[in-house]
KOLSEVEX-163674 format. One record per residue (C-alpha): residue in one letter; residue number from 1; x, y, z. Coordinates in nm, 4 decimals. Layout:
<recs>
+------+------+----------+----------+----------+
! doza ! selo !     east !    north !       up !
+------+------+----------+----------+----------+
!    A !  NUM !        X !        Y !        Z !
...
+------+------+----------+----------+----------+
</recs>
This chain:
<recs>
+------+------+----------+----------+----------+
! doza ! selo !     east !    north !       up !
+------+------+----------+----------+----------+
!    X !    1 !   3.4751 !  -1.2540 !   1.1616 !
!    X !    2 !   3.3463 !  -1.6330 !   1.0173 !
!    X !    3 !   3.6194 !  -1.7794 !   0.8842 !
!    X !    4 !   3.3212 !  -2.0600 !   0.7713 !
!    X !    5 !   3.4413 !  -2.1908 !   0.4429 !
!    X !    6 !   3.0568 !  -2.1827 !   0.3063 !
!    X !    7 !   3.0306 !  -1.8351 !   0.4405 !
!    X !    8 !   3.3251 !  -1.7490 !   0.1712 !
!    X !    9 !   3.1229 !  -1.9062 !  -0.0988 !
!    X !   10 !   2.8215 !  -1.7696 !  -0.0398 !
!    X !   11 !   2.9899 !  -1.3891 !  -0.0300 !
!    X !   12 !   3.1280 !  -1.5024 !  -0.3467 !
!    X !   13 !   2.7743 !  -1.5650 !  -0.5328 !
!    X !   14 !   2.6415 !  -1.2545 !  -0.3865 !
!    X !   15 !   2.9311 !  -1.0154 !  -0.5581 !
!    X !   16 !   2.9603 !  -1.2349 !  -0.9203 !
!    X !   17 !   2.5445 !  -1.2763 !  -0.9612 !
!    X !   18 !   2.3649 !  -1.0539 !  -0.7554 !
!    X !   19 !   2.6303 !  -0.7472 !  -0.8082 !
!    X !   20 !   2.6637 !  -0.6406 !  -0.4783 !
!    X !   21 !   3.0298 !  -0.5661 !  -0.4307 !
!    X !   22 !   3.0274 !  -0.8073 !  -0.0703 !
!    X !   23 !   3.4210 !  -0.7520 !  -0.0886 !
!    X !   24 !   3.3771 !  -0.3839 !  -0.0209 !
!    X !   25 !   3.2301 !  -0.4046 !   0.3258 !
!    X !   26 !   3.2905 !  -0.5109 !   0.6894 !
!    X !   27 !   3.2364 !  -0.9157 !   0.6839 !
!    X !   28 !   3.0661 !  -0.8552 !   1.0804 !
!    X !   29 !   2.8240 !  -0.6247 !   0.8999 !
!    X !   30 !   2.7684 !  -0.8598 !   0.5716 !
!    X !   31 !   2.7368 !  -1.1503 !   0.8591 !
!    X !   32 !   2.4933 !  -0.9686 !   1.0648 !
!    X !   33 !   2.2406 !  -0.8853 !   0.7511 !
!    X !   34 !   2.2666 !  -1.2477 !   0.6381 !
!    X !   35 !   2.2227 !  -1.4368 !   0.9661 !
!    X !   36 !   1.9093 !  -1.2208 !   0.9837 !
!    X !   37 !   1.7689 !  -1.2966 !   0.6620 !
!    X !   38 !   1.8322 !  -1.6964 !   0.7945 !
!    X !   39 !   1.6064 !  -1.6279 !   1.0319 !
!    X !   40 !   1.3662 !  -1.4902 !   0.8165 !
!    X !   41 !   1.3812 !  -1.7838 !   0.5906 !
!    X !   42 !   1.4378 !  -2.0682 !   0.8444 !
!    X !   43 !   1.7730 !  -2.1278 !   0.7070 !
!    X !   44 !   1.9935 !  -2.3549 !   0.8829 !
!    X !   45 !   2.3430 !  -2.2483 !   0.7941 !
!    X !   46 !   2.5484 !  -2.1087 !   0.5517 !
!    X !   47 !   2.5476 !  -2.3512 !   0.2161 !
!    X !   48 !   2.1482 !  -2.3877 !   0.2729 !
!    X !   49 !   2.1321 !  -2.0576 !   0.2517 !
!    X !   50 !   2.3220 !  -1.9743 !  -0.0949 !
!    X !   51 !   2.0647 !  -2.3067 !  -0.2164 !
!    X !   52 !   1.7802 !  -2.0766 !  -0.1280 !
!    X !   53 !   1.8967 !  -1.7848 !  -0.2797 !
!    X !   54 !   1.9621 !  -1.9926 !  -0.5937 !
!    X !   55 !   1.5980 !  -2.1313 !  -0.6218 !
!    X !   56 !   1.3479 !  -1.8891 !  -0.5028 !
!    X !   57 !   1.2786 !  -1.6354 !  -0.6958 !
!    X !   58 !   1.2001 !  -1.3263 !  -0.4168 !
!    X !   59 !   1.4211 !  -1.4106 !  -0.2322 !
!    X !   60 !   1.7955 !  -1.2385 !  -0.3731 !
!    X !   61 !   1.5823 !  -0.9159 !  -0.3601 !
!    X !   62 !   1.5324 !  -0.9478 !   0.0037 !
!    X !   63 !   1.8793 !  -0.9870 !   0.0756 !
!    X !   64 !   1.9898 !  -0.6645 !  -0.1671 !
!    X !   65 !   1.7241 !  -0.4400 !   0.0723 !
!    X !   66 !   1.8614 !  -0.5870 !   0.3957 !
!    X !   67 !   2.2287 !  -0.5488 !   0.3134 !
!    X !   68 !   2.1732 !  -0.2276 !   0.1866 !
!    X !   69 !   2.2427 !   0.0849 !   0.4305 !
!    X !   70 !   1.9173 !   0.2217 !   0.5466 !
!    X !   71 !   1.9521 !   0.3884 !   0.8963 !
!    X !   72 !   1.8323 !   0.7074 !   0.8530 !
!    X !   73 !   1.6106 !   0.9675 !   1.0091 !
!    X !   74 !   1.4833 !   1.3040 !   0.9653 !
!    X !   75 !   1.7518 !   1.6059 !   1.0846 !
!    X !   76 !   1.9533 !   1.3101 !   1.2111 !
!    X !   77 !   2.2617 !   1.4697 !   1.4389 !
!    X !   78 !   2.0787 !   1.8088 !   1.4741 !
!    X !   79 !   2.4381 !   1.9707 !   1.5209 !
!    X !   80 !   2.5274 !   1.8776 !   1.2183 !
!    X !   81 !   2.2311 !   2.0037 !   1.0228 !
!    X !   82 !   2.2828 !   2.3337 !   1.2021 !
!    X !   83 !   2.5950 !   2.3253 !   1.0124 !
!    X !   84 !   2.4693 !   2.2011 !   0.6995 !
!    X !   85 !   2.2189 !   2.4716 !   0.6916 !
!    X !   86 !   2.5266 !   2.7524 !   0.7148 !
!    X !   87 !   2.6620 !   2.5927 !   0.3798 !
!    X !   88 !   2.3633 !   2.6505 !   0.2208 !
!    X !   89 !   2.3048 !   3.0189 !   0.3375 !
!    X !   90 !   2.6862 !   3.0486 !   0.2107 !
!    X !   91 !   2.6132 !   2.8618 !  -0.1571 !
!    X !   92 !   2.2839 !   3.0612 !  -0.1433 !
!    X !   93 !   2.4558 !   3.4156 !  -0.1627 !
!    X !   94 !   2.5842 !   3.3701 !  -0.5480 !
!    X !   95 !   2.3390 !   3.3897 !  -0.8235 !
!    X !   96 !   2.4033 !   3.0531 !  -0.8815 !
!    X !   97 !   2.1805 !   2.6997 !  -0.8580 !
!    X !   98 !   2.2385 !   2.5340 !  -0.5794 !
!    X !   99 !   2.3230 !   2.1486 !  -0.6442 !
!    X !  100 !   2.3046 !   1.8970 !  -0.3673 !
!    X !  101 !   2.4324 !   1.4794 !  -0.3824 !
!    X !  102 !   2.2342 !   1.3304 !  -0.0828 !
!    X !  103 !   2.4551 !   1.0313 !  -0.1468 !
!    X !  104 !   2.3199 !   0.6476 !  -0.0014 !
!    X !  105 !   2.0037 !   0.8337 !   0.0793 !
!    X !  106 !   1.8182 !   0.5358 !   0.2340 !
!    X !  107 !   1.4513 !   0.5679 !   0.2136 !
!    X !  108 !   1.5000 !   0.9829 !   0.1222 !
!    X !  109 !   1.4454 !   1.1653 !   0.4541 !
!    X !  110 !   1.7967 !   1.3082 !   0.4229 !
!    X !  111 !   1.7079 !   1.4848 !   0.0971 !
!    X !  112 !   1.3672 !   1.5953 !   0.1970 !
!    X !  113 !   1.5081 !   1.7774 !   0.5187 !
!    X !  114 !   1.7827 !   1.9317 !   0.2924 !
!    X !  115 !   1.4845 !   2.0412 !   0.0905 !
!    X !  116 !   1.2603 !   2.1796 !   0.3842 !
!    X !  117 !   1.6088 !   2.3553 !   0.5373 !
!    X !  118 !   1.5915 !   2.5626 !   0.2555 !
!    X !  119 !   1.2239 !   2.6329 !   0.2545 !
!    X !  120 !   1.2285 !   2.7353 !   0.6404 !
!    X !  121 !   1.5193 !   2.9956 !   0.6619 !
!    X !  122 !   1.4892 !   3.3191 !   0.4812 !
!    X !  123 !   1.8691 !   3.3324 !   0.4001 !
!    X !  124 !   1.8501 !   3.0496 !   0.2131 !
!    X !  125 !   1.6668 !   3.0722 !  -0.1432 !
!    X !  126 !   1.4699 !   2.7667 !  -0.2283 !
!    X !  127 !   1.4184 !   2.8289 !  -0.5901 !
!    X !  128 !   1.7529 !   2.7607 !  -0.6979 !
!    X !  129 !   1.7931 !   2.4490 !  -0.4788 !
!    X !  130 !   1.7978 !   2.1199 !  -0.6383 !
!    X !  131 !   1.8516 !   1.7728 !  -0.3931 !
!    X !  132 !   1.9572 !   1.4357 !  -0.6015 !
!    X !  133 !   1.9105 !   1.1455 !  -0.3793 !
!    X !  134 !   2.0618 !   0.8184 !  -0.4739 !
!    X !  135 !   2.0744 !   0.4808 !  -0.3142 !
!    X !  136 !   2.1425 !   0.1095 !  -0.4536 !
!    X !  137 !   1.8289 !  -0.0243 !  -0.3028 !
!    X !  138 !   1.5261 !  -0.0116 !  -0.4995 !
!    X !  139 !   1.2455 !  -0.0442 !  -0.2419 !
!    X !  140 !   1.4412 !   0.2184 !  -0.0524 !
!    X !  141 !   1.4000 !   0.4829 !  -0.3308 !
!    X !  142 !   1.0340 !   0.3451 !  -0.4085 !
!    X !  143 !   0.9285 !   0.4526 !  -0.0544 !
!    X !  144 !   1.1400 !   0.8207 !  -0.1284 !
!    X !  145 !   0.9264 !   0.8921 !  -0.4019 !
!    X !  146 !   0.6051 !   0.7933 !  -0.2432 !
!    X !  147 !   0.7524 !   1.0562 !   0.0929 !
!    X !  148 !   0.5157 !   0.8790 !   0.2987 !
!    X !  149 !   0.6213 !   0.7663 !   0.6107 !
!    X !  150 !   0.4946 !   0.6058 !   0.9213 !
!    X !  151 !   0.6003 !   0.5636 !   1.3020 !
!    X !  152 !   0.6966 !   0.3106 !   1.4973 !
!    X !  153 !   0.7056 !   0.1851 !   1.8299 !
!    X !  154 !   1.1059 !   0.2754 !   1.8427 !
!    X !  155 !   1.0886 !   0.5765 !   1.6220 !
!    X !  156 !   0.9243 !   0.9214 !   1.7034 !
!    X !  157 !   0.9226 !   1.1125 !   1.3440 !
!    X !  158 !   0.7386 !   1.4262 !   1.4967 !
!    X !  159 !   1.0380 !   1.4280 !   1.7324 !
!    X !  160 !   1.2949 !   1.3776 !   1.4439 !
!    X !  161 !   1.1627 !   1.7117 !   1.2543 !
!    X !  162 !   1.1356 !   1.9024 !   1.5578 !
!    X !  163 !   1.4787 !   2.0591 !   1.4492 !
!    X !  164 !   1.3228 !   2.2859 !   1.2060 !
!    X !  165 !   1.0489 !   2.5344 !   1.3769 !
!    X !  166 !   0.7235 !   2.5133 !   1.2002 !
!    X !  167 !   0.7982 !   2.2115 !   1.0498 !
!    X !  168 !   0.3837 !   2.1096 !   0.9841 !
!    X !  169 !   0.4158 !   2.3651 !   0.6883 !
!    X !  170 !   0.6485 !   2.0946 !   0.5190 !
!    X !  171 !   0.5081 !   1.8039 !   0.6297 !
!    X !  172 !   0.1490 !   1.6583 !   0.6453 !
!    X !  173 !   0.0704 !   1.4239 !   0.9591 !
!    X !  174 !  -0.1831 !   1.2038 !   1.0180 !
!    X !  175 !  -0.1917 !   1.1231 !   1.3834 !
!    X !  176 !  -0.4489 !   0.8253 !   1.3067 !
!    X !  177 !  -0.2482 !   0.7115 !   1.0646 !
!    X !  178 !   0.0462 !   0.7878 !   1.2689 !
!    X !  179 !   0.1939 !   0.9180 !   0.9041 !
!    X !  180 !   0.4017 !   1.1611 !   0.8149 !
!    X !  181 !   0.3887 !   1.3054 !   0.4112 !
!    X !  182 !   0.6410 !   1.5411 !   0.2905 !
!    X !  183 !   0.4410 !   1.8344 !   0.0848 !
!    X !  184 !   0.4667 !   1.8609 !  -0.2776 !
!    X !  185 !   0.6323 !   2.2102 !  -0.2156 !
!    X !  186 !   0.9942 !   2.0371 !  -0.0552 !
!    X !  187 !   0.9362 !   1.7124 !  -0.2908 !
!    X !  188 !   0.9453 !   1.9292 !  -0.5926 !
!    X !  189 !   1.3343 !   2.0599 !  -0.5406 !
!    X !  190 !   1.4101 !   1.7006 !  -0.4524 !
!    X !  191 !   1.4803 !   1.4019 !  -0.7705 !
!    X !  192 !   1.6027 !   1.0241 !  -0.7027 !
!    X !  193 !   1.7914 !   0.7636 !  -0.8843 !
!    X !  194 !   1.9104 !   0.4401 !  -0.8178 !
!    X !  195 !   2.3245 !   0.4555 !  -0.7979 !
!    X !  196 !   2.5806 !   0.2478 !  -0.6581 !
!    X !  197 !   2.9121 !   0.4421 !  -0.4675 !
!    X !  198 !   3.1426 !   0.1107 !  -0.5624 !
!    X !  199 !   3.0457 !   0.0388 !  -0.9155 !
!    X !  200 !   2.9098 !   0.3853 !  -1.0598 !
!    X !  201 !   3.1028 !   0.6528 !  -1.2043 !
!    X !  202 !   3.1484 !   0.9782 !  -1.0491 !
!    X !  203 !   2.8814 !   1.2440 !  -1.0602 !
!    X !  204 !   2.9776 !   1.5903 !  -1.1952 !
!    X !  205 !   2.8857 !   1.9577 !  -1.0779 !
!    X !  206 !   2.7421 !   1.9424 !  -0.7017 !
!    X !  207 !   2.7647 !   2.2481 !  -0.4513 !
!    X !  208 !   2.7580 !   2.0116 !  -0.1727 !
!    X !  209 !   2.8081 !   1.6360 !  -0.1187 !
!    X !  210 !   2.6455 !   1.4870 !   0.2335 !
!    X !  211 !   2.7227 !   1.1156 !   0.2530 !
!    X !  212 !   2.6601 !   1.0441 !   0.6606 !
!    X !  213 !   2.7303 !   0.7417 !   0.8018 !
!    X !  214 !   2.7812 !   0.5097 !   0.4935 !
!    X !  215 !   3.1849 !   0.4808 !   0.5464 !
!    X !  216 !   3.1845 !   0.2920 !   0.8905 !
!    X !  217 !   3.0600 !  -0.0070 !   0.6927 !
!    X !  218 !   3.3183 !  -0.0126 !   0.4241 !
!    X !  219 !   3.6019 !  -0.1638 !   0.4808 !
!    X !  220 !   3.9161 !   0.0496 !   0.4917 !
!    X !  221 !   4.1357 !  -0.0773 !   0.1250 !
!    X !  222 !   3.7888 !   0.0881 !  -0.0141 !
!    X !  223 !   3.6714 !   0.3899 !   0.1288 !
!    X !  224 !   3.9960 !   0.6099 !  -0.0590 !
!    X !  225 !   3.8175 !   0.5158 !  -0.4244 !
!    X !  226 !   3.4540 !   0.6162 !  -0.2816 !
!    X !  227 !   3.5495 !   0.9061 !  -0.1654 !
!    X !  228 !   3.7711 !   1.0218 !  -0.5129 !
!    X !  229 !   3.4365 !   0.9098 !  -0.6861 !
!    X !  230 !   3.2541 !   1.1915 !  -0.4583 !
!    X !  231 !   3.5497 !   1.4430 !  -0.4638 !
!    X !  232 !   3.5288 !   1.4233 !  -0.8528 !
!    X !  233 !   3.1428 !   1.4802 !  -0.8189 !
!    X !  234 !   3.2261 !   1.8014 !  -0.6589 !
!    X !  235 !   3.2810 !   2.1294 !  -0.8210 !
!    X !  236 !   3.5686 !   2.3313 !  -0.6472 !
!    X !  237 !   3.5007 !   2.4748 !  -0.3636 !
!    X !  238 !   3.2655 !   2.2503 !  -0.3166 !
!    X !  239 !   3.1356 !   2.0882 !   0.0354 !
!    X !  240 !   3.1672 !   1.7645 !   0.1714 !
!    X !  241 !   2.9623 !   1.6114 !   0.4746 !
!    X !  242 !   3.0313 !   1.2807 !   0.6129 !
!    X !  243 !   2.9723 !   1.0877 !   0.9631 !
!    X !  244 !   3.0599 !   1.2254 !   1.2726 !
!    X !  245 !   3.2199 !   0.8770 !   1.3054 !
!    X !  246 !   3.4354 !   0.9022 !   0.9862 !
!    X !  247 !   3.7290 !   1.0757 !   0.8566 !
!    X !  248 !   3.8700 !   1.1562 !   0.5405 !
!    X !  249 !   4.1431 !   0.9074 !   0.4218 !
!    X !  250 !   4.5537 !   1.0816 !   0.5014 !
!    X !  251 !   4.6098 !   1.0166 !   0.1101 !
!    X !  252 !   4.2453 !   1.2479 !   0.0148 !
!    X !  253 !   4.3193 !   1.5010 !   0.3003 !
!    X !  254 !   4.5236 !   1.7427 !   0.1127 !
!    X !  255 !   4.2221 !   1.7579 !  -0.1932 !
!    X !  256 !   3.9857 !   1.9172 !   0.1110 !
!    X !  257 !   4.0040 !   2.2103 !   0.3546 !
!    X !  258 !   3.8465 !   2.1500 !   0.7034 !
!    X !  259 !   3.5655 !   2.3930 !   0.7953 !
!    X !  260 !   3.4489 !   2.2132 !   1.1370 !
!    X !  261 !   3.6137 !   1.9345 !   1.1922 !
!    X !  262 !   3.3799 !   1.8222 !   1.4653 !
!    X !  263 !   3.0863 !   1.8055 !   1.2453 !
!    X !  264 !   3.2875 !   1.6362 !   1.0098 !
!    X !  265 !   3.2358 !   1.9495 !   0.7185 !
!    X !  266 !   3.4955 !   1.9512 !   0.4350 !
!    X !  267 !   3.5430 !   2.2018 !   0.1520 !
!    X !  268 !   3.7151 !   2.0791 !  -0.1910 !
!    X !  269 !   4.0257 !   2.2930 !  -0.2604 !
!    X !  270 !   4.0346 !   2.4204 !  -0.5176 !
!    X !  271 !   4.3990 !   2.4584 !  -0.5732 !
!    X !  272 !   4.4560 !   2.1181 !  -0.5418 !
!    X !  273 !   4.1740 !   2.0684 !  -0.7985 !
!    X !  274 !   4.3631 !   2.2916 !  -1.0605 !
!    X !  275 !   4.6672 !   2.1425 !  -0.9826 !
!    X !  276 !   4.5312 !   1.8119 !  -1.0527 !
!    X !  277 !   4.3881 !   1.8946 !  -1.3600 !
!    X !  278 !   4.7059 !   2.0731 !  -1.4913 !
!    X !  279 !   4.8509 !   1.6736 !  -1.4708 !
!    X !  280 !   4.5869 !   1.5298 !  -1.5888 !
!    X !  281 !   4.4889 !   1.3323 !  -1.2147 !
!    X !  282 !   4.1599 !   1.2485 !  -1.1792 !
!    X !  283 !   4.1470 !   1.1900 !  -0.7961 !
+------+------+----------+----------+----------+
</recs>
């Protein structure tokens, strides 16, 4: 951890004028996004740094995309979407709509393979399905709603949506190209909006919550109020998916039910919920 008094200062610009809540999230994380954008930018050290951000113009946006959380991947953790797909069979046997929070959706390939999940398997009815993705990064969501995306040296996207059989009826490649374009068919059950976990108020009325692999970032004082902001996005009996990595704070556990606790799969309870409203909590 820098204990670099200029380092302090400059975390202390980003959170009062760019509005990115720096006090939130591990400061070897925040360090590791920022000494990369120094790189970028030829920036010797810490205070030069905050002068740059301060006088060129593209520059804070930059920094917003790269400390934003944008790992992501089609089907990522096949297990889990295995499991994932069984609450949405479940959800899918009430005549119900089916609401989904794809929550710190990166650049959208989450939501899309929520959407093509429920295209592919015949227990699951795709009419009444309806994916929100958010993110806070801008650029992120811009390349979501163009669902157009491309390979890499280091990443195989035909090998990412090999988890669904059949998967070319969702997706359009072009191997010259090396692109991959979700069809109009999954994009249509699948909206995005820009919204930010630490500042934004809660959602209301999802069937299912998946927010993977957001919490290892966050420092620990934080992740309780997150995860109340989800719970309260979630009707009861509602579903809850988080990182194989993370766990539910000791202080939220008894507002959830365990369904597999190796794939990290919560369910809201709904007792707790009506308790909780009988005394007016809001957590």
């Amino acid at each position: 951890m820098s204990r670099d008094p200029a380092f302090t200062t400059l975390l202390e610009y980003i959170e009062s004028d760019l509005n990115f809540a720096t006090s939130h999230y591990n400061t070897s994380y925040l360090d590791r996004r920022i000494t990369s954008r120094m790189r970028r930018t030829d920036t010797d050290d810490y205070r030069s740094y905050l002068e740059l951000l301060k006088t060129d113009p593209a520059e804070p946006a930059a920094l917003l995309d790269a400390l934003s959380i944008n790992v992501t991947g089609f089907f990522r953790n096949p297990d889990v979407w295995a499991g994932i797909r069984d609450v949405l069979r479940t959800l899918s046997q009430t005549d119900d709509q089916i609401h989904v929070w794809s929550a710190a959706c990166a650049d959208g390939r989450e939501p899309y393979s929520l959407s093509m999940v429920a295209h592919a398997d015949d227990e699951i009815d795709a009419s009444k399905l309806h994916v929100l993705g958010t993110d806070i990064s801008e650029p992120a969501l811009e390349t979501a709603k163009e669902r157009t995306y491309r390979e890499s040296r280091t990443v195989d996207l035909g090998e990412q949506l090999e988890f669904l059989p059949g998967y070319e009826a969702y997706v359009d490649h072009d191997p010259d190209e090396r692109t991959y374009r979700v069809a109009e068919s999954v994009a249509a059950n699948v909206t995005f909006e820009r919204h930010d976990l630490i500042n934004d108020e809660p959602k209301s009325g999802f069937d299912l919550v998946v927010c993977r692999n957001l919490f290892i970032y966050i420092d620990n004082e934080y992740k309780q109020s997150m995860l109340e902001t989800i719970a309260r996005s979630l009707r009861p009996d509602g579903y809850l998916v988080i990182g194989k990595a993370e766990t539910i704070p000791p202080t939220l556990k008894s507002a959830f039910t365990v369904r597999d606790g190796r794939l990290r799969i919560y369910q809201r309870d709904q007792s707790t919920t009506r308790r909780q409203a009988e005394s007016g909590s809001t957590n």
